[in-house]
N, C-alpha and C positions, 0 to 999 in steps of 0.2 A: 600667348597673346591672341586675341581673338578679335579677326578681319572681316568686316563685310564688305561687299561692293553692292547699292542700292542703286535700284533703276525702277523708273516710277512708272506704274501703268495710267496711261488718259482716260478717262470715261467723258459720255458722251449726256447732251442736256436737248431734250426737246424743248421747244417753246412757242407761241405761235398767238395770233391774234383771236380773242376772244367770240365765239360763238352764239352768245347768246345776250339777249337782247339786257337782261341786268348781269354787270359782270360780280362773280361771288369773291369773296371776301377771303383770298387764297391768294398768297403770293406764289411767285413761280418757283419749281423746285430749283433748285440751288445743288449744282455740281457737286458730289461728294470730295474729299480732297484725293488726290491721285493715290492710288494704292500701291505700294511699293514692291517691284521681284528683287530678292535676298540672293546673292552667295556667300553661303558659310563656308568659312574656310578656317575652322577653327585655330587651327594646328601650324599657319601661315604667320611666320614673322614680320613679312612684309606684307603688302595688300594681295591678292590676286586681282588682275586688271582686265576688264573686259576691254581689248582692244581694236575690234572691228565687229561690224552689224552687216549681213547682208539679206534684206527683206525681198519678196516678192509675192505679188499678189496677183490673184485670177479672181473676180470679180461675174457670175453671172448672175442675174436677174435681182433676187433677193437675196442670192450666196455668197459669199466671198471664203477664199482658201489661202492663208498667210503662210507662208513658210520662214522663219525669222533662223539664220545662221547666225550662230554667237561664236568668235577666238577668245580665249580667255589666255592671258600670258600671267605664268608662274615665274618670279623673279627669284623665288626661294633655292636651295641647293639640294631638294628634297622633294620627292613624292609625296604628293598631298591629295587627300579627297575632300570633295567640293558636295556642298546641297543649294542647289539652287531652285527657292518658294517663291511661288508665283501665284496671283489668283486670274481670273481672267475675270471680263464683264459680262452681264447678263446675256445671254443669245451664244456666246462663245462657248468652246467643248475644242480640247487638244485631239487632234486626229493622227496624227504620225511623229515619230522622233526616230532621229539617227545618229549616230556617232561618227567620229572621221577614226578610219584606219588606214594610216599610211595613205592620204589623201583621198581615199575611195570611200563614201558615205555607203555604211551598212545599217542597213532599215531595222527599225526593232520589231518584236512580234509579242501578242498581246502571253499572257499569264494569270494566272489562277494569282490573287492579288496578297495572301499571306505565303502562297508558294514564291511568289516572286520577292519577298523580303526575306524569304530564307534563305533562298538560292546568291542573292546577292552577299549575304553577309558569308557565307562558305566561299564563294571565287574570292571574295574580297580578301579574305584570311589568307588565301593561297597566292594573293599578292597575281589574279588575271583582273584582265578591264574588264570591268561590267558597268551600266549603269542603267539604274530603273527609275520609272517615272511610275510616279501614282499620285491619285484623288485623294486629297484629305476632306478637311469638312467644307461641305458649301464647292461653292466652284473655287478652289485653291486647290494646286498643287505643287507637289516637291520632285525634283530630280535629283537623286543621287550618282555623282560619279567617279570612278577612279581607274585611274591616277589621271590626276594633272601633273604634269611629268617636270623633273626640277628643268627650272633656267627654259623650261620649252612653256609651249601652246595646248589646249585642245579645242577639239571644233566640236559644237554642237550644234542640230536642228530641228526646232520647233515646228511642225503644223498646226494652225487652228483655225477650225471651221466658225463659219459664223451664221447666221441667220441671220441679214442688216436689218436694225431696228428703220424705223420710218417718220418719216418726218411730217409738217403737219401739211408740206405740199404736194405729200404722195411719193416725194422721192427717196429714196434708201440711204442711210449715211453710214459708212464706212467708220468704223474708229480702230487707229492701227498704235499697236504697244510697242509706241515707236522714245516716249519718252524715259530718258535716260538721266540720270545724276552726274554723269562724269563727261567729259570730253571724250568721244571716239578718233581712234588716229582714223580710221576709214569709214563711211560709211555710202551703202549705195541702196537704194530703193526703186522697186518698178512697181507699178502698178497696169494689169492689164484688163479690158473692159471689152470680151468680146461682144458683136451685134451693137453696141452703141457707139454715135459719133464722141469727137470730143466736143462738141459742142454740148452734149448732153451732161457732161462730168463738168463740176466747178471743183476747186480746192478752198474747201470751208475756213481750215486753221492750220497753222504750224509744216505749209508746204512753198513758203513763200518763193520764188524766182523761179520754181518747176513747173513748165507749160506742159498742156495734153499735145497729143497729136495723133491725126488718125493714118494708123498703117492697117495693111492686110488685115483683114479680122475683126479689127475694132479700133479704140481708142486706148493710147498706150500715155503712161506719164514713166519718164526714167529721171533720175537725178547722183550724181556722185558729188562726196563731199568729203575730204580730209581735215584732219585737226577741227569737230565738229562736235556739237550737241545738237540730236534735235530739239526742235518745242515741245515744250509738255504737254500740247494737246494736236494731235492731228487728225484732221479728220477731213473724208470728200462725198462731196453728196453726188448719186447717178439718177437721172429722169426715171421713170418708169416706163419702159415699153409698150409701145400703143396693144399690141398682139401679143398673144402667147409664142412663148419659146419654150425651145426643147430640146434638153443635151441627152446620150445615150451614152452609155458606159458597159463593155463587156467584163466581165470577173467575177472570178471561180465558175468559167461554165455558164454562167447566165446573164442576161442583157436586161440592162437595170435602165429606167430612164428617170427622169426628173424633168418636170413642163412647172410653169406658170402661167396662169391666164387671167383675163381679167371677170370677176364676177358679174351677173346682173347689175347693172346701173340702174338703183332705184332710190330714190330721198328718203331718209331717214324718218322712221314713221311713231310718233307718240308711243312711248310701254302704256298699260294699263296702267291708273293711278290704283296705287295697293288703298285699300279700305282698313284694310288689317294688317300689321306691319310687323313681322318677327325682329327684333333687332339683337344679333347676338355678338357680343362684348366678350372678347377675349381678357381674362384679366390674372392669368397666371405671372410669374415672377416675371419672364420674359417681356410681357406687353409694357411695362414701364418703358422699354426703352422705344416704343413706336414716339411719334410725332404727334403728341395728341392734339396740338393747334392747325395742322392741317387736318383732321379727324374733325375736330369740333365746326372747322370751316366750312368743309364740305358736307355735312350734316346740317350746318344753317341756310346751306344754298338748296339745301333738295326740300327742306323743308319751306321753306320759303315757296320752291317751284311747285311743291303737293297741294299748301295752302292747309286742307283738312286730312285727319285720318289717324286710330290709335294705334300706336306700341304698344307692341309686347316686348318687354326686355328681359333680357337672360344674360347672366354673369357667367363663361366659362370658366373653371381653372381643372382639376382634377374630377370635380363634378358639376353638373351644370345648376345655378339656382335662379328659381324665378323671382327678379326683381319687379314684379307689379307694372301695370297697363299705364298709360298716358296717353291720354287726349289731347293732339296738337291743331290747335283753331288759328287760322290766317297766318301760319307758319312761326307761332309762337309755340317753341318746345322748350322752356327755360326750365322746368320742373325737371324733364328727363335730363338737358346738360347739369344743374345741380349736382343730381344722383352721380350721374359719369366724372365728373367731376371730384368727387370725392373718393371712386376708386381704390382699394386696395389691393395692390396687384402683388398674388408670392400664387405658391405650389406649384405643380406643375401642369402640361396642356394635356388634357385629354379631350382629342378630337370628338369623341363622341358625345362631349356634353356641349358640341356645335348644335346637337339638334334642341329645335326651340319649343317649350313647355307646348305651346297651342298651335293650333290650325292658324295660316297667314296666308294672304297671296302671294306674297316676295318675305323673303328674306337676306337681312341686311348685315352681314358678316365683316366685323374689323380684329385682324387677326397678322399676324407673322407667319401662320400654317407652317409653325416648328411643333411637331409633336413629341411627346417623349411621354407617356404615360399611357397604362392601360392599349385603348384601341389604336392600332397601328394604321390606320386608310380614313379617309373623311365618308362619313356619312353623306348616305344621297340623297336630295333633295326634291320633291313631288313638286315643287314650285319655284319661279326664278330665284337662283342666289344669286347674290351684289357681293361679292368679296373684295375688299380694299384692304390694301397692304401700304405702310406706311411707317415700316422699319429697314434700315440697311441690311439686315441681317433677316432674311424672310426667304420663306420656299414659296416662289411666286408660282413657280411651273403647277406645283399643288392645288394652288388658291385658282389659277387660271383655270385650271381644268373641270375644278368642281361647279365654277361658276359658269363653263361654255357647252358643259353637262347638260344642266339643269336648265340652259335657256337664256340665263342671266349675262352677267360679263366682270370682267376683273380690272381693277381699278388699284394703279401704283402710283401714288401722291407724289414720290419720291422722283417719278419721271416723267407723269401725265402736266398737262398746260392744266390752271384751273378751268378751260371751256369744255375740255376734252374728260375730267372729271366727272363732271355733272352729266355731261351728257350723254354720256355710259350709260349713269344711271334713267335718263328720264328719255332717251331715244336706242331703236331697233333698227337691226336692216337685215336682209334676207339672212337665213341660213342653210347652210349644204345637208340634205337630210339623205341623199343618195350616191353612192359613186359606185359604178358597175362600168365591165369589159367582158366582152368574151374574147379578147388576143390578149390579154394580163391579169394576173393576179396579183396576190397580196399590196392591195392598192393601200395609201395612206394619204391621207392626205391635214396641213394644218390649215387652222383658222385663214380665212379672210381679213387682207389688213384694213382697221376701220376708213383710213383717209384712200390709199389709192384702189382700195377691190381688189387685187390683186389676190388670187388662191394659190397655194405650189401644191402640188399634188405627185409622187412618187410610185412608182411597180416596177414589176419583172415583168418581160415581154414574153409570151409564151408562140408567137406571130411575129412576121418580121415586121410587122406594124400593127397598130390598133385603134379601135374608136373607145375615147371615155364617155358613158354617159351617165351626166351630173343631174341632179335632181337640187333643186334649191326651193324654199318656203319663204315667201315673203311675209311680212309682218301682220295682213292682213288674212292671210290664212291662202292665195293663191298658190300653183306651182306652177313652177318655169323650170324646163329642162333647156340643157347646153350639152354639147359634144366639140371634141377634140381628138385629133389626130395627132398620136405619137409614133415617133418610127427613126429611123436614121436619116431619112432622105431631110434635108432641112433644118438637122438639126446643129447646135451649137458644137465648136470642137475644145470639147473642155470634160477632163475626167473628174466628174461630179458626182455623177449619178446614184454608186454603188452606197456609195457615204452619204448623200443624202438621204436614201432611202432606209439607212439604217439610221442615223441621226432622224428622222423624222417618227419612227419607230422608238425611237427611246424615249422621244419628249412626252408620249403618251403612256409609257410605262415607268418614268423615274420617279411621277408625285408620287405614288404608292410600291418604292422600291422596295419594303419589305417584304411584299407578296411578290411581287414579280423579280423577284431577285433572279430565279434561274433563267430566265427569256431576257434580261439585263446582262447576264453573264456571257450566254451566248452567244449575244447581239456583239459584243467589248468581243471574242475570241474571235468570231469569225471577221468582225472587218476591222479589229486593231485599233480598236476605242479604249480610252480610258474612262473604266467607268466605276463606280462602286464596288464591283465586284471583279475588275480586271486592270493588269497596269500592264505597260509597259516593257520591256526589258530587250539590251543588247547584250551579247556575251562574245568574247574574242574568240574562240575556238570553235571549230565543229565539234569536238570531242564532248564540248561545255554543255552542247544542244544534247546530244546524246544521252550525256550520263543524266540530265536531268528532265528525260522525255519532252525537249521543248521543239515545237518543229520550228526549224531553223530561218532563215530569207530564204528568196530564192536564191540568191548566188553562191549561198553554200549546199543546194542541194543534191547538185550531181558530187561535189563534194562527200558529202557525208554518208552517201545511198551506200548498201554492203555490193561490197563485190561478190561477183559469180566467180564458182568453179570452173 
């Protein structure tokens, strides 16, 4: 008989008041339904129970770092192995997992990702604990474990890093995979906020009777609850820090730091109206399933805001074809919706037939940036791309990068307000075109968040302190430099940094994971990412580390080092 215990993940809905003087013809996106974490427990006569949740979080600037404890009670009279599928939400990436051994939580370390399903199914045979975690497609993953032990418990613990998405008041929200199916006998939640008051923190949804309060450090929320479910959706919004902050992190040997600061404060300044308009039309099997009525919506409002200017339109699937020029006068394009309109979407995507038949100012990309055909990376672009995504199932991180490439910006229907839409497309604000130090290296830094400015920027200190200095390009063609001082003296007490700077580092190299597959690989072994090319894995013995060359935690390493004569 075959058991599962489901437990729902929350996702989270921006939304916000309309920007623009006519509002476009785009209802707001609409919450996907909660996506469900699975345990299998095939082989289980009775359920296996997730019995107790213990969450805690660390919260700085735009980061947040969840660690979620799971008990799982096996009623059965029999060892059984468990899979438990999870996806996570957009910005989310699993950072650490442990197992409970005899009450002491043993850290897992990262592995060669088909070596680690090898090695798994041999301990398993031989009847030792193991359990691996790895990335399937998309942001989902599977944990496998064993044994859940008859009539007994086992303990598991999730990390995941997050990047908070942003709201339209500048401030950061929180979405915690706090929602569950079943009644918990225990469950206990902290949430910690250092450098901000509680006054800065609200609880948005699903935290009802839990107040903040500010201790040493920061602002702290705790809460305990027995015989409990939480709400299916929780979430808490934190202000945005007037100033840059800065946490520092030592490990393996070098002192990693992570700052946020806020960008040049400048109004958002008119794009050039394109004259010439590439518009390129994803229309392999895939694209059937985007949303073509926010598609068709948001193309009535940019056209509307252009007034004049012709398309060029290009059909992608496996090759690109040119569908002929239109002339849209007073923001009448009913000729081009026709065409799109009638669509036939099969074969498969080859990015390469993204590039558009003719010379354009901008080009206007509606795509899922799932490629499976021919060229494996996106073609680069001499002129702004507009990429808009508008499938549940879509490589944003892809579509993001080729569009903040090129100049242009990226556009998710599925999450954007319709003000915030448009105005993507038809407003600019500075951009970071320099970052230099001589006390750090390998600096990294992402995008600027459009509502609060807000930059994170990441290195290795090579100085026990240093100056960044930023270079940014205003829209007008101006430069304005900024500097920042990172260092220990001032900085936040939260071990961030080393993860971040690798998590900052992958988000630039996973749209194009097939080239960069071995600097993905690395990035996953040395800081214990789960990532395309590396999973997870704990194993009971030092012996286990040995025979299968894996270097062990630390706490089995004086363990397992050879003895001297």
């Amino acid at each position: 008989m075959k058991v599962s215990s489901i437990l729902l993940l929350a996702t989270a809905l921006l939304t916000g008041p309309a920007v623009l003087a006519q509002q476009p013809a785009i209802s707001e996106p609409l919450a996907p339904p909660p996506r469900p974490l699975v345990l299998r427990v095939p082989e289980a006569a009775q359920p296996v129970r997730l019995t107790r949740v213990n969450v805690d979080v660390m919260v700085v600037g735009r980061l947040a770092r969840t660690t979620v404890e799971m008990t799982f009670h096996n009623p059965n009279a029999r060892l059984l192995e468990g899979e438990l599928q999870f996806p996570l939400l957009d910005g989310q990436q699993v950072s650490g997992l442990a197992l409970d051994f005899d009450g002491k939580w043993r850290p897992a370390v990262p592995v060669e990702k088909a070596r680690g399903q090898e090695i798994f199914e041999e301990v398993t045979r031989a009847r030792i604990d193991p359990a691996l975690l790895e990335a399937t497609q998309g942001n989902n993953y599977k944990l496998r474990v064993y044994p859940i032990p008859a009539h007994g418990e086992r303990r598991v613990s999730l990390t995941i890093s997050e990047h908070l998405r942003e709201k339209r008041d500048g401030s950061a929200l929180l979405r915690l995979p706090l929602a569950f199916s079943e009644r918990l006998d225990v469950f206990d939640l902290r949430i910690q906020a250092p450098g901000l008051k509680a006054e800065a923190v609200k609880a948005v949804r699903g935290l009802g009777g839990a107040r903040w309060e500010n201790r040493a450090g920061g602002a702290t929320l705790e809460m305990r609850r027995r015989d409990y479910r939480p709400e299916d959706r929780v979430e808490a919004s934190f202000s945005a820090a007037g100033g840059p902050l800065v946490t520092v992190e030592e490990f393996d040997g070098k002192r990693y730091f992570y700052a946020e600061l806020p960008a040049p404060r400048t109004l958002l300044a008119p794009r050039p109206s394109p004259r010439q308009l590439a518009l390129v039309w994803d229309a392999s099997g895939s694209g059937a399933k985007r949303e073509h009525g926010r598609e068709f919506a948001l193309l009535d409002a940019y056209f509307r805001a252009l007034g004049n200017t012709r398309v060029r339109l290009t059909l992608a699937r496996d090759a690109s074809e040119d569908s002929g020029t239109f002339v849209i006068k007073g923001g009448d394009w009913s000729s081009l919706r026709a065409v799109l309109e009638k669509v036939s979407y099969d074969g498969g995507t080859n990015m390469a037939a993204f590039r558009p038949h003719a010379a354009a100012d901008a080009v206007l990309l509606f795509s899922d940036g799932l490629g499976n055909f021919a060229a494996p990376t996106m073609p680069d672009f001499a002129v702004p791309l507009f990429a808009v995504s508008a499938a549940a199932a879509a490589d944003n991180d892809r579509l993001r990068q080729a569009a903040e490439k090129s100049g242009g910006a990226f556009v998710d229907l599925l999450a954007s307000s319709p003000a915030e839409a448009v105005t993507a497309l038809l407003k600019q604000g500075p951009r970071l075109t320099g970052l230099r130090s001589n006390g750090a290296r390998d600096l990294v830094a992402a995008p600027a968040d459009a509502e609060s400015g807000r930059l994170a920027v990441a290195g290795i200190l090579s100085e026990a302190s240093a100056i960044l200095d930023l270079e940014w390009r205003q829209p007008g063609g101006a430069v304005e430099r900024q500097q920042l001082k990172v260092g220990s003296a001032g900085a936040l007490s939260a071990s961030f940094a080393a993860q971040a700077w690798a998590n900052l580092q992958l988000r630039q190299l996973l749209p194009e994971r097939s080239v960069n597959r071995a600097a993905i690989e690395r990035l996953g072994r040395a800081f214990g990412l789960v990532t395309p090319g590396t999973s997870l894995i704990v194993l009971d013995r030092v012996e286990d580390y040995v025979r299968y060359e894996i270097v062990p935690p630390t706490e089995l390493r004086v363990t397992s080092a050879p003895k001297r004569d």
